[in-house]
C-alpha positions as CSV (number, residue, x, y, z in Angstrom):
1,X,31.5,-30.6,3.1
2,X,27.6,-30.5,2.8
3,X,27.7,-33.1,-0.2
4,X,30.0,-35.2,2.0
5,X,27.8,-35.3,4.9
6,X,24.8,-36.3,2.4
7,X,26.6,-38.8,1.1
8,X,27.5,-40.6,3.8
9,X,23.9,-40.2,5.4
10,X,22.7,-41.6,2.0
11,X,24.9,-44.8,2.0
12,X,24.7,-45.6,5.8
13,X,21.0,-44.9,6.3
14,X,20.6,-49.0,7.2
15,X,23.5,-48.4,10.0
16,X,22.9,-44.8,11.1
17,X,19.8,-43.6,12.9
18,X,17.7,-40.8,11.1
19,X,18.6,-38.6,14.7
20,X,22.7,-38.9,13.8
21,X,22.4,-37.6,10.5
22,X,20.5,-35.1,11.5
23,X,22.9,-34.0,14.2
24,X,25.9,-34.2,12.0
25,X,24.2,-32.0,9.6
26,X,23.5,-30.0,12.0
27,X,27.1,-30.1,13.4
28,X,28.3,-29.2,10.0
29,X,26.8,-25.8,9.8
30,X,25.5,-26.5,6.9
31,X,21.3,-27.1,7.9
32,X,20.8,-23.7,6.1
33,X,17.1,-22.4,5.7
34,X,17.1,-21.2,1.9
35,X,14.9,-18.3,2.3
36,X,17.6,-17.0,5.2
37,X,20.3,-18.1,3.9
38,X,19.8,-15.3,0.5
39,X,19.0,-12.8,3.1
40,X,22.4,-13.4,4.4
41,X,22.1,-14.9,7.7
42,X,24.6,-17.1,8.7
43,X,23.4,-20.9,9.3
44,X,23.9,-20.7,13.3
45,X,21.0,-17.8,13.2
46,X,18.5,-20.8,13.1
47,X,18.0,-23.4,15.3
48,X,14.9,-26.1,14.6
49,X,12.3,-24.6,17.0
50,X,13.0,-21.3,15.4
51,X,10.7,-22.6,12.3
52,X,8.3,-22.9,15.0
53,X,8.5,-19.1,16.3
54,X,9.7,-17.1,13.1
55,X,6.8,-16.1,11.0
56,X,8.3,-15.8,7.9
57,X,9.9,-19.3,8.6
58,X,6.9,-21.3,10.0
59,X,4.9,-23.5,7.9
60,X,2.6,-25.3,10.6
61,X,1.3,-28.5,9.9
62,X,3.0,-27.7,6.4
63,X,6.3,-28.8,7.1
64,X,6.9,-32.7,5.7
65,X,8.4,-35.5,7.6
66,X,11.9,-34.7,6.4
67,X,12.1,-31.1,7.2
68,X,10.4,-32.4,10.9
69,X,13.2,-35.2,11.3
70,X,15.7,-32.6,9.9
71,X,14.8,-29.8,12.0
72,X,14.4,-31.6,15.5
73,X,10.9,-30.2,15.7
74,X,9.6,-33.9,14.9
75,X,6.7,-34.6,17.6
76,X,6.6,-30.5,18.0
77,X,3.8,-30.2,15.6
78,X,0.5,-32.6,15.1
79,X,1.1,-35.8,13.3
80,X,-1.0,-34.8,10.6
81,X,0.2,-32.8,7.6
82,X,-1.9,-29.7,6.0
83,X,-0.9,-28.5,2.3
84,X,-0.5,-24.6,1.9
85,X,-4.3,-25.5,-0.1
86,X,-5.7,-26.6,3.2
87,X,-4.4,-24.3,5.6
88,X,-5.5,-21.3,2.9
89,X,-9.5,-23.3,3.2
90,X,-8.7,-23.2,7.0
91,X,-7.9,-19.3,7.0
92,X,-10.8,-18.2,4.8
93,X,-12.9,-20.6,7.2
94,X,-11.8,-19.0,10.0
95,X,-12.1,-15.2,8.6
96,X,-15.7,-15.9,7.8
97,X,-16.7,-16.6,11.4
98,X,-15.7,-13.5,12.5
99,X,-19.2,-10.3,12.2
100,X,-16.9,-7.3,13.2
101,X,-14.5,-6.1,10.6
102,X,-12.4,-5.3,13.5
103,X,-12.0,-8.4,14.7
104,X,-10.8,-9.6,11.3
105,X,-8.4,-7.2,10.7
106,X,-7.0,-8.6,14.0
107,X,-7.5,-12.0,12.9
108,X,-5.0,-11.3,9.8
109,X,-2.4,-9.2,11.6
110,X,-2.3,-12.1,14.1
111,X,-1.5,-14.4,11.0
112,X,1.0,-12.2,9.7
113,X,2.7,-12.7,12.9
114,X,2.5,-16.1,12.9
115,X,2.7,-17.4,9.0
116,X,4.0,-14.3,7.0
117,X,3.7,-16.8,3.7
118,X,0.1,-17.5,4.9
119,X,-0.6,-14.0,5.6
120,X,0.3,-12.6,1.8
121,X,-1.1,-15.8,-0.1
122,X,-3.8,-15.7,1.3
123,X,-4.1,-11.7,0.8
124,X,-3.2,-12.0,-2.5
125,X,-5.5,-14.2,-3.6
126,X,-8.5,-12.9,-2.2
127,X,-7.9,-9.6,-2.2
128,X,-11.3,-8.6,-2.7
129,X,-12.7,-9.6,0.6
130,X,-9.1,-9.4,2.2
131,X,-7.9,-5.2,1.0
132,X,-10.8,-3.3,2.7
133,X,-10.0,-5.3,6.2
134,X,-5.9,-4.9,5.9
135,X,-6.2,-1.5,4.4
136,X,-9.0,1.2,4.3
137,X,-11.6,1.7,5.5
138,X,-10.8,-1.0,8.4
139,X,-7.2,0.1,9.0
140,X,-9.1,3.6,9.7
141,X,-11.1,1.9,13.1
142,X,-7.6,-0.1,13.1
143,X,-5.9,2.8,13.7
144,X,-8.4,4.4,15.9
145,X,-8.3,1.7,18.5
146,X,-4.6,1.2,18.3
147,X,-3.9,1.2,22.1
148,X,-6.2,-1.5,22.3
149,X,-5.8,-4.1,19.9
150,X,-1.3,-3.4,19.9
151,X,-0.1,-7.1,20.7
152,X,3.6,-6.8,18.8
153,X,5.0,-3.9,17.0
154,X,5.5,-4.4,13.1
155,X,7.6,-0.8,12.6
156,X,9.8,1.2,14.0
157,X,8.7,4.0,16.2
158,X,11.3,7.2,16.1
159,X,10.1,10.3,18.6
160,X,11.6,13.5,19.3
161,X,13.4,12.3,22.3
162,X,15.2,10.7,19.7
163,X,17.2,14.0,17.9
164,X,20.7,13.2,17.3
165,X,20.3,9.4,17.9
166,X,18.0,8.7,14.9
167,X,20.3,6.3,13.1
168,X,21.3,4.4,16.2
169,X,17.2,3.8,16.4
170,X,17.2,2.7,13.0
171,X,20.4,0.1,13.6
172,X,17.7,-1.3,16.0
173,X,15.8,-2.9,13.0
174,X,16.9,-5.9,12.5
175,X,16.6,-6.1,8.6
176,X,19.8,-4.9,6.6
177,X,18.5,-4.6,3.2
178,X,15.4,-2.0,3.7
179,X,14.4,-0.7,0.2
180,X,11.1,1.2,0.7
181,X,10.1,2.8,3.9
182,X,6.5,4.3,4.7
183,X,6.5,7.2,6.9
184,X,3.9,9.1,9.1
185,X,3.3,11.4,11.6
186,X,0.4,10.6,12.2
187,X,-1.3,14.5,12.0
188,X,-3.3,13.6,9.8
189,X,-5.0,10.3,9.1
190,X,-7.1,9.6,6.1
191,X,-10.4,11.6,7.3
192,X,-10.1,11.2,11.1
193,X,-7.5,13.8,11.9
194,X,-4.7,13.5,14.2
195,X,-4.0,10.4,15.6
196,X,-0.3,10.5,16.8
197,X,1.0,7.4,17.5
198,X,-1.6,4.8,16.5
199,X,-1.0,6.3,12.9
200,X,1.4,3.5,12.7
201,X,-1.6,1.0,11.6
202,X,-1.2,2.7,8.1
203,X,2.3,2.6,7.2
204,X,1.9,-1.3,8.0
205,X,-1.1,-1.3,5.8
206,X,0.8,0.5,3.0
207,X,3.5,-2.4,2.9
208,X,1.1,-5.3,3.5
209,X,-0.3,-3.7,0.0
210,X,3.6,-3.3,-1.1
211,X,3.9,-7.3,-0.7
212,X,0.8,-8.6,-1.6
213,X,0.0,-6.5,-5.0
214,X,4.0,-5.7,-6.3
215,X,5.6,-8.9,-4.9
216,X,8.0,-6.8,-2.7
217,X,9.8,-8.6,-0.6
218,X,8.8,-8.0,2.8
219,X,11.9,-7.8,4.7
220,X,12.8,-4.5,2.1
221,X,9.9,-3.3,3.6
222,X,9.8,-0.7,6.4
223,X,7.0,1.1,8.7
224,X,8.0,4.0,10.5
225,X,6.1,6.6,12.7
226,X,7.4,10.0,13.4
227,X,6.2,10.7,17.0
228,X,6.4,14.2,17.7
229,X,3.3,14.0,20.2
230,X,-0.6,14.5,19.3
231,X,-3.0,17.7,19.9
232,X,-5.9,15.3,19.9
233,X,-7.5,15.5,22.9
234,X,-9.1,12.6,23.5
235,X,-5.7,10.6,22.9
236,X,-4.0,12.2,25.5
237,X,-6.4,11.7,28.2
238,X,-6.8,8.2,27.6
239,X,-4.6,5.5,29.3
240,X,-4.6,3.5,26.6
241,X,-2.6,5.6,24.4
242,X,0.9,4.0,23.6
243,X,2.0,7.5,22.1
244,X,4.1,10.2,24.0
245,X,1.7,12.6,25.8
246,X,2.9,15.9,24.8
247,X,1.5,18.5,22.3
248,X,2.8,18.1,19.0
249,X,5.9,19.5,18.0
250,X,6.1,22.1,15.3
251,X,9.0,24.5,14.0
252,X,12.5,24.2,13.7
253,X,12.6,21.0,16.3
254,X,10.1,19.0,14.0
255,X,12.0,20.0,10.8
256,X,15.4,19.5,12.1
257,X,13.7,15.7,13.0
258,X,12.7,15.0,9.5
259,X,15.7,16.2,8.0
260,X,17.6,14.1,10.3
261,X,15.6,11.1,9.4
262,X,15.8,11.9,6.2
263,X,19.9,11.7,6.1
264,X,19.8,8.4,8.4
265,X,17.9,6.2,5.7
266,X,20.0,6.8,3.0
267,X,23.0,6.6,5.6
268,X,22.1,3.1,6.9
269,X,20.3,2.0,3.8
270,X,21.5,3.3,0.8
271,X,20.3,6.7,-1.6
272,X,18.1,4.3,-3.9
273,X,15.8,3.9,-0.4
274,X,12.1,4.6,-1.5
275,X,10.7,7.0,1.3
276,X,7.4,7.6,1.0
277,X,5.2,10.2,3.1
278,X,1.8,9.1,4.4
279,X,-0.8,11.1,6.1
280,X,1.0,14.5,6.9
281,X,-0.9,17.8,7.7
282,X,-1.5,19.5,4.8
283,X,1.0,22.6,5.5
284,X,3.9,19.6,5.8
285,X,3.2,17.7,2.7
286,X,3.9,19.7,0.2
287,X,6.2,21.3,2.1
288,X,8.2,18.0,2.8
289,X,7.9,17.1,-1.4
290,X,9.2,20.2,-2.7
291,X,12.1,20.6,-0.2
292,X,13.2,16.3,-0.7
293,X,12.2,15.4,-4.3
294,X,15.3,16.2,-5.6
295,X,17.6,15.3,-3.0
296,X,15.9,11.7,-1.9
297,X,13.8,8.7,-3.5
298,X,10.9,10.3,-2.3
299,X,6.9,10.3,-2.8
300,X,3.7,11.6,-1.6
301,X,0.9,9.4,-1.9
302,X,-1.6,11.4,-0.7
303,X,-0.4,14.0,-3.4
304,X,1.4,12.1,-5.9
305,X,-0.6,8.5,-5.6
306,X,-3.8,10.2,-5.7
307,X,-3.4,12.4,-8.1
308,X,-2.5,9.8,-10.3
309,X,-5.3,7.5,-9.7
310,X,-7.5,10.5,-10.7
311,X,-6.0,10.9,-13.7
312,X,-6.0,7.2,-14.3
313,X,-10.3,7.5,-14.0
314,X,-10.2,10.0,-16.5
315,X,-8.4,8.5,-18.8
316,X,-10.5,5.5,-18.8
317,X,-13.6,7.7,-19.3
318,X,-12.3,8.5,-22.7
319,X,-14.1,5.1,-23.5
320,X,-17.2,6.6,-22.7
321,X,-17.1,10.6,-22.8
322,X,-14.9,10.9,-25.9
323,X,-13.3,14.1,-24.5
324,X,-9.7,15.1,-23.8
325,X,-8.5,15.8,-20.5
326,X,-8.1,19.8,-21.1
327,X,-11.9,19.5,-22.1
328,X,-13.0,19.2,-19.3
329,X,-14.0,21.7,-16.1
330,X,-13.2,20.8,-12.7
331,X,-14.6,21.7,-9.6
332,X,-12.8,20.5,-6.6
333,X,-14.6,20.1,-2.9
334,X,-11.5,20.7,-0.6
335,X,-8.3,22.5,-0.7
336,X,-6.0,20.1,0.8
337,X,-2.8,18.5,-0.5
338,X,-5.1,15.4,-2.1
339,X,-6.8,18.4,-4.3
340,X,-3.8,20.2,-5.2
341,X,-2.6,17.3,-5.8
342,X,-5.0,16.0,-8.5
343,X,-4.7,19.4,-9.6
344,X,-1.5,19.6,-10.4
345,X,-0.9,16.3,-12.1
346,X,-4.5,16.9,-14.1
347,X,-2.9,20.2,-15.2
348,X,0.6,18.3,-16.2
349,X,-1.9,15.9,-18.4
350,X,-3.3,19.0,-20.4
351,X,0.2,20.8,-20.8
352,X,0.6,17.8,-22.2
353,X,-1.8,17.7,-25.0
354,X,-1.0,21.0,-25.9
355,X,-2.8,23.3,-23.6
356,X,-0.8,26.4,-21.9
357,X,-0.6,26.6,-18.1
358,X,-2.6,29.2,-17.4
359,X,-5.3,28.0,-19.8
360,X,-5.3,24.2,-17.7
361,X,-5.1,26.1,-14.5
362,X,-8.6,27.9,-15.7
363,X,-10.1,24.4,-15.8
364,X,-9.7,23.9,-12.1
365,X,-12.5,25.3,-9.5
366,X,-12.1,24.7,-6.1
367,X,-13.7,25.4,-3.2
368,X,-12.9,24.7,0.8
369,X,-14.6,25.0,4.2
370,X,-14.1,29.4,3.8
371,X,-15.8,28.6,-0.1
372,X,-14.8,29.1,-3.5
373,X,-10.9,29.8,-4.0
374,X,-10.8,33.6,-5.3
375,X,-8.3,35.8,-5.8
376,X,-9.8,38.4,-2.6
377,X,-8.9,36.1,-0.5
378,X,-6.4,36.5,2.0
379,X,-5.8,33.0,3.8
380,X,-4.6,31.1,0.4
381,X,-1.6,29.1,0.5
382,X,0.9,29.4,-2.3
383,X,0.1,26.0,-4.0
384,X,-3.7,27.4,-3.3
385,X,-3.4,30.9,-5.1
386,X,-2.5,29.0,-8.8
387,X,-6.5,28.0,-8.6
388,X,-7.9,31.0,-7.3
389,X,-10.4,32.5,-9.8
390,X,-11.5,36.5,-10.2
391,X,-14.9,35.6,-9.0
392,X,-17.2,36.9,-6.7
393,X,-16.6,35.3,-3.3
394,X,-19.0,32.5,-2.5
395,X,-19.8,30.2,0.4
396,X,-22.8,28.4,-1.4
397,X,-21.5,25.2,-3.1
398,X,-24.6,24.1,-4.8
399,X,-24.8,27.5,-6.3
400,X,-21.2,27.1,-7.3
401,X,-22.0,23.4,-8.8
402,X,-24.9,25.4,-11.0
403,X,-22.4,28.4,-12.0
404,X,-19.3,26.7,-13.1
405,X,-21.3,23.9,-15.2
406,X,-18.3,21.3,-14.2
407,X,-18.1,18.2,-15.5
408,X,-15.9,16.5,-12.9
409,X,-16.9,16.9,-9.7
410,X,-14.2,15.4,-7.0
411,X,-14.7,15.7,-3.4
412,X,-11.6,15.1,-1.0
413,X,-13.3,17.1,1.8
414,X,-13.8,14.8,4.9
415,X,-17.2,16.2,4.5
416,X,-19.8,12.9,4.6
417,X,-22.9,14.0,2.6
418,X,-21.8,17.2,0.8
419,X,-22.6,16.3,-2.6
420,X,-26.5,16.7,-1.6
421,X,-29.2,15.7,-3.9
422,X,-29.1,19.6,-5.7
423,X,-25.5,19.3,-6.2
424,X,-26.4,16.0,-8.4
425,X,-28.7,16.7,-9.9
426,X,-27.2,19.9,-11.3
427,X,-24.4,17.5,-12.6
428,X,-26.9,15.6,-14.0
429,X,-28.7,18.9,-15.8
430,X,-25.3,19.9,-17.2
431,X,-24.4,16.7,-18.4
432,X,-25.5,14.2,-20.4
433,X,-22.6,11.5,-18.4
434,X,-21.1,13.5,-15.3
435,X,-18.3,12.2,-13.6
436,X,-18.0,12.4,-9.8
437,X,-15.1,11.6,-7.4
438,X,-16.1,11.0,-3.9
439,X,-12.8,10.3,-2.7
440,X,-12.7,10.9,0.9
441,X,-11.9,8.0,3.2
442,X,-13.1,6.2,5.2
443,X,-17.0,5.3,4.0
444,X,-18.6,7.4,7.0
445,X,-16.2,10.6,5.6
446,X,-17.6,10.1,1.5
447,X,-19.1,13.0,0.1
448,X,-22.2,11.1,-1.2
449,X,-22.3,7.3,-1.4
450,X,-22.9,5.5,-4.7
451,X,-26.6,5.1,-4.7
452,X,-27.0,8.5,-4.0
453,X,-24.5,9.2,-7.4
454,X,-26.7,6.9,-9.4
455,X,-30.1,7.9,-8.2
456,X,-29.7,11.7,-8.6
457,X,-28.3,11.3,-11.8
458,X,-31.0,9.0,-13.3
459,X,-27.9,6.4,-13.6
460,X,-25.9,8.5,-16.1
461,X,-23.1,9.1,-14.2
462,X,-20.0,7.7,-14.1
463,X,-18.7,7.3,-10.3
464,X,-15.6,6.6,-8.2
465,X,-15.6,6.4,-4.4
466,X,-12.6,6.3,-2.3
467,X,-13.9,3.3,-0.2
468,X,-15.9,0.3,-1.6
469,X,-19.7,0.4,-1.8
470,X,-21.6,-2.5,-3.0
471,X,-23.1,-2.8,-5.8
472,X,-25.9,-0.6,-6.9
473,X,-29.2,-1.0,-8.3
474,X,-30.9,1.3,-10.7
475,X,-33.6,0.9,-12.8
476,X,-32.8,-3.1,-13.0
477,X,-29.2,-2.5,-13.9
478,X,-26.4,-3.9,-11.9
479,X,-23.2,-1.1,-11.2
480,X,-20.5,-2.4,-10.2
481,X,-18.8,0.9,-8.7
482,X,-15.0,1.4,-9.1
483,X,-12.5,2.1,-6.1
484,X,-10.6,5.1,-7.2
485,X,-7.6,3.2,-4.5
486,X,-4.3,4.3,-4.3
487,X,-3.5,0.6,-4.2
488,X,-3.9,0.6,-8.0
489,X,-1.3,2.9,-8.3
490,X,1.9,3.1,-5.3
491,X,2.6,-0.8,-5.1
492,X,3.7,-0.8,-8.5
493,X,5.4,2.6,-9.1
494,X,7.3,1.6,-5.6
495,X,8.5,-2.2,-7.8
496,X,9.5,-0.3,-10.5
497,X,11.4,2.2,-8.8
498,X,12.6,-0.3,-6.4
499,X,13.8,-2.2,-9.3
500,X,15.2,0.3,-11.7
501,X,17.4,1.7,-8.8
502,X,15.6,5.1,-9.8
503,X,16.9,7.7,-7.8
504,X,14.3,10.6,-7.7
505,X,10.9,10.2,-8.6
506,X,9.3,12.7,-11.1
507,X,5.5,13.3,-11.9
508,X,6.0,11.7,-15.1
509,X,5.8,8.3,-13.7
510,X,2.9,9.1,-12.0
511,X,1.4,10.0,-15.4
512,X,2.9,6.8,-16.9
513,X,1.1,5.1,-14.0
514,X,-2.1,6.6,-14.5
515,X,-1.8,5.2,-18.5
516,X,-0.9,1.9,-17.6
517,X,-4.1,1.6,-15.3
518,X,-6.3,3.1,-17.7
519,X,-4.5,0.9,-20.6
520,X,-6.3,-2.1,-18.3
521,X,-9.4,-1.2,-18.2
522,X,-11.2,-3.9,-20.2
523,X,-14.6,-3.1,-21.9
524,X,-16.8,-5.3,-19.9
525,X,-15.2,-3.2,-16.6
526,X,-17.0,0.0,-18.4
527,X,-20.2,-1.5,-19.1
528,X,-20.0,-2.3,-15.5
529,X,-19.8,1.1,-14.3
530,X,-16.0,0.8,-13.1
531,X,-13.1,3.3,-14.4
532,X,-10.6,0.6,-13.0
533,X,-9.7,-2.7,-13.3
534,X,-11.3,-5.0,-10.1
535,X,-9.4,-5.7,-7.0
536,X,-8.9,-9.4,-8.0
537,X,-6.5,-7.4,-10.7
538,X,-4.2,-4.9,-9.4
539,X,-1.9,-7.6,-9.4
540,X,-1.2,-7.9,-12.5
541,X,-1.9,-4.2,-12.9
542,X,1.1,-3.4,-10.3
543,X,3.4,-5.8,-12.6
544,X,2.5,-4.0,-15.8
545,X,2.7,-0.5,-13.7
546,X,6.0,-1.6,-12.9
547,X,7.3,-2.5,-16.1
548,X,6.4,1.1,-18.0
549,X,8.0,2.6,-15.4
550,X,11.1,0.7,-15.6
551,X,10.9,1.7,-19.7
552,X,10.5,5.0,-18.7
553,X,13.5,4.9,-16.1
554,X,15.8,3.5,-18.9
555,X,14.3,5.8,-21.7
556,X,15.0,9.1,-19.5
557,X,18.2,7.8,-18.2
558,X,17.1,7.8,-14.1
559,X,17.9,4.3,-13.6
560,X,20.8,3.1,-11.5
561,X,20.6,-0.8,-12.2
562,X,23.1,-1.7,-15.2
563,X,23.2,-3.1,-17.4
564,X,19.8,-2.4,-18.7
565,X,17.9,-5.9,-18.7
566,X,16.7,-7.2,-21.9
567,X,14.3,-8.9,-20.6
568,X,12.5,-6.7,-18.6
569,X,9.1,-9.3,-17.5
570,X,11.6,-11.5,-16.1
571,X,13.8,-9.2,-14.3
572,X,10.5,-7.9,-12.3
573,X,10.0,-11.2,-11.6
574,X,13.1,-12.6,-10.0
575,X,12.4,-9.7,-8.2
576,X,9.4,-10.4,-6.5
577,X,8.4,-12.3,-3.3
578,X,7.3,-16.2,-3.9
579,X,3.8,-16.6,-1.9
580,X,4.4,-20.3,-1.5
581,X,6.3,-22.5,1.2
582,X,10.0,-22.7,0.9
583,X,11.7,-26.0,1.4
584,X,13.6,-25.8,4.5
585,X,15.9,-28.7,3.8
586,X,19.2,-28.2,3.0
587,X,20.3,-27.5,-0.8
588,X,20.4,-30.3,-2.8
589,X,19.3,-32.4,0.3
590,X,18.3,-35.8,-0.5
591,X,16.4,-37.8,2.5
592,X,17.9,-41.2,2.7
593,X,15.0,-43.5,1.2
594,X,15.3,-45.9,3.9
595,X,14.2,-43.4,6.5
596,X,10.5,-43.8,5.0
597,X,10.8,-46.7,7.8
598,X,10.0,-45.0,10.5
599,X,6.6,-43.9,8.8
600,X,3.3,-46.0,8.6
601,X,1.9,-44.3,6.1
602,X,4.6,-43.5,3.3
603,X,1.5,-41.2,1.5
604,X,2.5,-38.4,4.4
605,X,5.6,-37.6,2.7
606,X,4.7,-34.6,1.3
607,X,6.7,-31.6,0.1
């Protein structure tokens, strides 16, 4: 039928106006939007001026004459034409005039909602500049003044009103082919505590990150926030706050919420689903891991994602301090789920090269607001009591630092300023190249900032933050500091689970990850002071994550996608989401060469 239509459009352009073959193509059902038309949407979804008013279809002054004349949205837009390369200098034009990093993370959301191809191309390519706005620290204020700055939701808000209706919520989301979905509660937000409801600005940050470093397709992409209420004070008494205004839920109501979300994913969407967990209270995260790991496509980030990226830095020191992993002593500032965490995957890395249990345990110190984990104490949780030490009891963590001789320090404390100038520069007279993990988010929550690393240590150390610092000076020597960020790690361990079809998600592939990112980081990145590979990377570091896990998936027989593909490169890559403008003629359209009539200038014929 279409080819008909075409054809006769073709041969009767000199007796039939551009308008008539428009509407008969219309008529014949067959005007179909490529891009929605593999998603499965049937051609009446889309009319013309939805181009104009659905993000992921609008092109702006992108669209050519022929998709205008096709569409009916001729004389809708400006008569000028912009290429994608013009709109992109526009953006970055526009981005710059803006002082507050507020204001430009509102700036791109409102793009995303506007231009979703925009919005990841132009994320994607300047990632640099573009991650700390979309993602932390920004998202952190982001999240902060939620009420605010909320224009249109971008996730799916499920509270505990909604028991026993919590698939019917998610048949409310209008995408049918969800593959990963980010989940929080909002309890407990990178460093600033609990935020309820305007948590939700980090599940959207997660999968902005899923798109624009893995190539996920968007529309697989989900954001969910678990409101179960907030105890935060401040939230509740302010009129601003979109959440519900309750005290937060806890017991068997909030379980039996989670477990029913839990059963409703893989009901409407399938058991490959990814779920992953996002800024839960400590005494839920593990919790929620142990209890779903086996039973769902689950991860932790916070745990599992940090951890790894941990792991990832200390592999890549092995370029510099030529030690093994079980060589090393550990002293951990905080207790949390992030430590125990990096704990626990640090410990799998030295069981690995041959070290007992107990003996990698040994290696780990930690100490929390009550001071050094011992075995007196009486307020441990059970993940806590593994690292508890017979040791006196201690509340002094520079004498700790100068006791234990570590040489890894990580801090995932919340406590800005805790790795004080004595606490370096013990690290510095234990060491000849001490490594220190301020990981603790956003900037104002670091334990130390990287000029502070480099000065107390005489610039021997080598130094991750969680959040970017600029670059440091030291004696005439340029650092360029490296971002131990999750982002180098979950976008592509979500592709290659996503992929494989991989039903559960062991801490082997977050070991496998942690190689692959070490595996790419190049020479000069070292000299520079980085244990990673830049931001302008993690592309192609998510592609290659993706891929080993996919081999490992296949290798250990996890994998659901059959047959296994030969050629693995290209199968990750029809995978992932094209950041350029889709036609949005008709397949195999050919625009009648006579309409290039009603144009002056035949040079605006693009695309």
């Amino acid at each position: 039928m279409i080819m008909s239509v075409i054809t006769t459009c073709s041969k009767t352009a000199s007796r039939w106006s551009l308008p008539r073959c428009r509407q008969m193509l219309k008529n014949s059902s067959y005007g179909v939007h490529n891009e929605a038309s593999s998603r499965g949407f049937t051609p009446s979804q889309y009319r013309g001026i939805d181009y104009l008013r659905e993000a992921r279809l609008y092109k702006g002054t992108a669209f050519s004459l022929a998709e205008r004349q096709t569409l009916g949205i001729h004389g809708l837009l400006p008569a000028g034409f912009r290429t994608m390369e013009e709109q992109l200098d526009l953006c970055r034009l526009s981005f710059s005039r803006y002082s507050e990093d507020l204001n430009k993370y509102v700036y791109m959301m409102e793009l995303q909602d506007r231009n979703e191809k925009l919005f990841f191309r132009l994320l994607t390519e300047e990632v640099e500049t573009m991650m700390p706005i979309v993602y932390t620290p920004t998202v952190g204020v982001a999240c902060q003044k939620f009420g605010l700055i909320f224009h249109r939701p971008r996730g799916l808000f499920i509270t505990i009103n909604d028991r026993g209706h919590v698939y019917d919520v998610l048949r409310n989301w209008p995408e049918p082919e969800v593959r990963a979905v980010v989940v929080t509660d909002g309890e407990r937000i990178l460093g600033l505590g609990d935020l309820g409801a305007c948590g939700m600005g980090i599940p959207v940050g997660k999968l902005s990150l899923y798109t624009a470093l893995a190539g996920i397709q968007p529309h697989h992409c989900l954001p969910v926030h678990i409101d179960v209420g907030t105890n935060n004070e401040e939230f509740l008494n302010d009129p601003l706050y979109l959440g519900l205004r309750r005290r937060r839920a806890h017991g068997n109501v909030y379980e039996a919420l989670i477990d029913e979300f839990m059963d409703a994913v893989v009901r409407r969407y399938g058991q490959n689903t990814l779920i992953q967990f996002e800024d839960f209270a400590n005494r839920n995260a593990f919790r929620f891991l142990q209890k779903y790991r086996n039973s769902y496509c689950t991860f932790n980030d916070d745990i599992q994602g940090t951890a790894a990226v941990v792991l990832a830095g200390m592999y890549a020191s092995r370029k510099i301090v030529d030690r093994k992993i079980s060589d090393h002593t550990f002293l951990f500032l905080g207790a949390g789920s992030a430590s125990i965490g990096i704990a626990n995957l640090l410990v799998k890395a030295m069981e690995s090269e041959g070290t007992s249990a107990d003996a990698a345990c040994d290696k780990v110190w930690m100490f929390d607001i009550h001071g050094l984990l011992v075995e007196s104490r009486k307020d441990l949780g059970e993940q806590q009591e593994v690292y508890a030490k017979q040791h006196e009891p201690s509340s002094n963590f520079a004498e700790v630092v100068k006791q234990v001789k570590p040489t890894v320090l990580l801090g995932a404390s919340a406590a800005p300023g805790a790795f004080t100038r004595e606490v370096l520069e013990s690290m510095r007279n234990n060491n000849e190249r001490p490594i220190i993990f301020a990981l603790s988010n956003p900037t104002s929550k670091c334990e130390c900032t990287a000029q502070e690393a480099y000065d107390y240590t005489e610039g021997r150390c080598l130094f991750v933050s969680g959040s970017p610092f600029p670059p440091v000076q030291f004696n005439g020597k340029t650092f360029h500091t490296g971002q131990g960020n999750n982002a180098h790690i979950f976008p592509g361990v979500a592709l290659g689970v996503i992929v494989s079809g991989t039903h559960h998600i062991p801490d082997d592939i977050f070991v496998t990850a942690a190689k692959s990112v070490a595996n790419q980081v190049s020479d000069e990145d070292i000299t520079n002071g980085a244990l990673y590979p830049p931001a302008s990377r993690i592309k192609d570091c998510s592609s290659q994550i993706a891929l080993d896990v996919i081999e490992y998936a296949y290798r250990n027989a996890i994998a659901s996608t059959y047959p296994e593909p030969e050629d693995k490169v290209a199968f990750v890559q029809s995978n992932q989401y094209s950041f350029c403008y889709d036609s949005a003629l008709p397949v195999k359209w050919t625009w009648p060469k006579d309409s290039c009539r009603i144009a002056q200038d035949t040079n605006i014929l693009k695309g």
